[in-house]
C-alpha positions, 0 to 999 in steps of 0.5 A: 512530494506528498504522502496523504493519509486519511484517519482509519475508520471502523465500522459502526455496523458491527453493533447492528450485526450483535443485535441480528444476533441476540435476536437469532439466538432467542429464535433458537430457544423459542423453536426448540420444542420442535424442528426449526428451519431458518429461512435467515442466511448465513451469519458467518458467509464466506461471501465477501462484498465490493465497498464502492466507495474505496478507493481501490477494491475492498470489501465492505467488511473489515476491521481495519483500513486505510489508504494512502497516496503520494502525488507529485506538486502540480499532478492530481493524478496519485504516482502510488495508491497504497490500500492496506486492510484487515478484513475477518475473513479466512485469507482464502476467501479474501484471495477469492474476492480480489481475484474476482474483482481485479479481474473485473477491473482488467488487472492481469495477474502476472507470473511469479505467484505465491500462495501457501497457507499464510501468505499470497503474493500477486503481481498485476498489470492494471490498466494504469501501471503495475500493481501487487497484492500481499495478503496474510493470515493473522489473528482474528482474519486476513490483512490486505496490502494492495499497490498500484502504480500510475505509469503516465504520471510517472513519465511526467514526473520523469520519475519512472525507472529504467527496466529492471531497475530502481530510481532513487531522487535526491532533494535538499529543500534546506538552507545548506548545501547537502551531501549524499553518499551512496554505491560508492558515489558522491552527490552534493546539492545545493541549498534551492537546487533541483532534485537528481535522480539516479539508477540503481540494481535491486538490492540494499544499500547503505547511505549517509547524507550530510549536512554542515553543523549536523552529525551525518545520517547513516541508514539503509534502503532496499529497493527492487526494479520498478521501484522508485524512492526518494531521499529528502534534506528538509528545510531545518537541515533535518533528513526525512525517512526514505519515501517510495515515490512509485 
């Protein structure tokens, strides 16, 4: 499984806008013998723009973005594309423009919503698989973590859990025998042996994984139904951090 995770990019556009402003501002000074009525639109519009070129919806303007995609060997196809954002604008216009165009993208918006002041949560069924959308205000405008999930290349990867519950998959691509202990059960893989999976309820468990001539890693995960992680061993013998695969 990989994770891909294209560099952050922030707009050059921003100078542009310093320049209209300058420019507006000396506008000001040189009506200010008389009545001024700007025919110019707002500088500060709560409107926000759909950028075509995201890979999930997003607004052209932000401060901060990035997307990321696990896929399977062999799958083009994403098992999860992940959108995270900042965007300067107040968290209501933000919850304003997603709303609008998820809907437009056939996202049907689920019971279990939490909006206050601060924070959003919304959970979707998108025409591909289920989705979520958290948003929270913070200094300076809104930041955007945007999930969606592909049910069919799940099937395929045979990674989808069970209803309600958690998949947890198990990989040791090192040279050594791997062991992982976790909800009072024993799993041992062989070096070169295919990944197993396992169900588990929502909620956190502790695990430990060990490998001959290493000091045994010791570590927690939380999961929730729907999701599905994976825990590798890597070829030096080493442990990688828990991935959410879908």
């Amino acid at each position: 499984m990989t994770t891909v995770r294209p560099g952050v990019r922030a707009p050059a556009r921003w100078q542009v806008f310093a320049c209209g402003l300058a420019l507006f501002a000396s506008c000001l000074l040189a009506a200010s013998a008389g009545a001024f009525v700007s025919n110019l639109p707002p500088l500060f519009s709560a409107a926000l723009t759909l950028d075509p070129d995201a890979k999930l919806p997003a607004p052209t303007r932000y401060s901060y973005r990035g997307i990321h995609t696990t896929v399977m060997p062999g799958i083009e196809a994403p098992l999860r594309t992940r959108l995270e954002a900042t965007v300067p604008a107040r968290l209501s216009d933000v919850l304003v423009f997603y709303r609008t165009e998820l809907g437009k993208l056939g996202w049907q918006e689920q019971d279990g919503t939490v909006v206050t002041a601060d924070h959003v949560r919304l959970d979707f069924a998108s025409p591909i698989g289920p989705a979520a959308l958290e948003l929270d205000r913070k200094a300076g405008g809104t930041s955007v973590h945007l999930v969606q999930k592909n049910s069919v290349v799940a099937t395929r990867a045979n990674v989808l859990p069970a209803p309600g519950q958690a998949k947890l998959v198990f990989s040791n691509i090192g040279e050594q025998e791997a062991v992982l202990t976790i909800n009072e059960r024993t799993i041992p893989r062989p070096a070169g042996a295919n990944a197993v999976a396992l169900d588990l309820g929502p909620g956190k468990y502790s695990y430990r994984l060990g490998v001959p001539d290493r000091p045994a890693i010791t570590n927690s995960l939380t999961v929730a139904a729907g999701d599905t992680w994976e825990l590798t061993v890597g070829r030096d013998g080493e442990a990688w951090p828990p991935l959410q695969l879908y």
